[in-house]
C-alpha positions in Angstrom: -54.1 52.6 -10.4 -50.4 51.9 -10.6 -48.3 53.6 -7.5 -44.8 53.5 -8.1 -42.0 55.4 -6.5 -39.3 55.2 -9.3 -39.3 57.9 -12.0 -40.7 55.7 -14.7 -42.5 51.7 -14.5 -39.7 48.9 -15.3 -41.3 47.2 -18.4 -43.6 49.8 -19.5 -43.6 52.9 -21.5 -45.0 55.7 -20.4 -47.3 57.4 -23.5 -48.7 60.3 -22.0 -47.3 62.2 -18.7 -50.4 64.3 -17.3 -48.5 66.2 -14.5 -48.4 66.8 -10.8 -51.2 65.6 -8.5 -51.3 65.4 -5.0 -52.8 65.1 -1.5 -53.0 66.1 1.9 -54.6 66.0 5.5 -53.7 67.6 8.7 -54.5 64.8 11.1 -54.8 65.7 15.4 -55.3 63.0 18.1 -57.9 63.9 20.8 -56.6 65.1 23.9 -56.8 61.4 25.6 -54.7 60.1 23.5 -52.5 63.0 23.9 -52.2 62.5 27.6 -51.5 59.1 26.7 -48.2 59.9 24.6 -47.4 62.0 27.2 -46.7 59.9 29.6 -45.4 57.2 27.5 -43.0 59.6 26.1 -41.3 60.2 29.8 -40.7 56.4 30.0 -39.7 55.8 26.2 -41.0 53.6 23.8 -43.0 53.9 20.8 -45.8 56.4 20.7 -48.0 54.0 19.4 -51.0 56.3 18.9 -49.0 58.9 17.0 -48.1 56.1 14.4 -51.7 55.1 13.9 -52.4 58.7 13.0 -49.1 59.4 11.1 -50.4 55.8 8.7 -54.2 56.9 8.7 -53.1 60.2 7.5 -50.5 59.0 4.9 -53.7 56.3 3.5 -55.9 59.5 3.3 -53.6 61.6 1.3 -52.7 58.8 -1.1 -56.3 58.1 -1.5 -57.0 61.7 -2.4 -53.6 61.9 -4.5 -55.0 59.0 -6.8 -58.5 60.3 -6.8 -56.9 63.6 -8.4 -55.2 61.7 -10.7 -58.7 59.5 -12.2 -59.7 62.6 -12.5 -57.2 63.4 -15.2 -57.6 60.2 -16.6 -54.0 58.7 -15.6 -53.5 55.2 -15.0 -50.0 55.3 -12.9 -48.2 57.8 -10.2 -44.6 58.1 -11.0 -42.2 58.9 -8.4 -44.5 59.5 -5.2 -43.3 60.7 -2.9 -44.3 62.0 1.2 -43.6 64.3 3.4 -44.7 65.4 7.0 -44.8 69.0 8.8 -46.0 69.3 12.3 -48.8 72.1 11.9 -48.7 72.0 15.9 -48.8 70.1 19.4 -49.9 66.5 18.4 -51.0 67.7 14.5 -49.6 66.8 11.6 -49.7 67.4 8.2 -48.6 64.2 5.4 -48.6 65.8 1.6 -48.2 62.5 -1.2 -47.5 63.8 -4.5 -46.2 62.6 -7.6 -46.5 62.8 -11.4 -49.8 61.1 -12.9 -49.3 59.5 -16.2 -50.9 57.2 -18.8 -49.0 53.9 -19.6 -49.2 50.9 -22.2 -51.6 48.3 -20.1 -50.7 45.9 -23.2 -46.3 45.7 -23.0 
């Protein structure tokens, strides 16, 4: 599967366009960790276990983005794109979506 943030692939041509498809998790440390930010964020820095959960949640919902898309038979994502909504306190919800589409494999 071809994942491509652009509207269309440089050096291919798109033949069929098979429409949206996306996915999404909410994603929540455990309270430990929580604690753990906590105290980091009076003292600055990065909020290191916050970022591991932010990139295992974006790797989830691009998995299930690209497992709608088999689905429909596509063999690209055009224009992906993410975005991010804290649900609540240390939860948050990533959404990937983009356009599935079939293109040339031979150009």
């Amino acid at each position: 599967m071809l994942l491509v943030n652009t509207p269309e692939i440089p050096g291919k041509k798109v033949i069929n366009t098979l429409g949206l498809v996306k996915g999404n998790t909410i994603r929540a440390k455990h309270i430990g960790k929580d604690i753990t930010s906590a105290f980091r964020q009076l003292v600055g820095g990065e909020l290191k276990e916050y970022t591991e959960m932010l990139n295992e949640a974006r790797q989830i919902a691009t998995k299930l983005m690209v497992e709608e898309a088999e689905k429909l038979g596509a063999n690209a994502i055009v224009n992906i794109r993410y975005s991010s909504a804290s649900v609540m306190q240390g939860a948050a919800e990533i959404m990937a979506y983009g356009t599935a589409v079939i293109y040339d494999e031979t150009l």
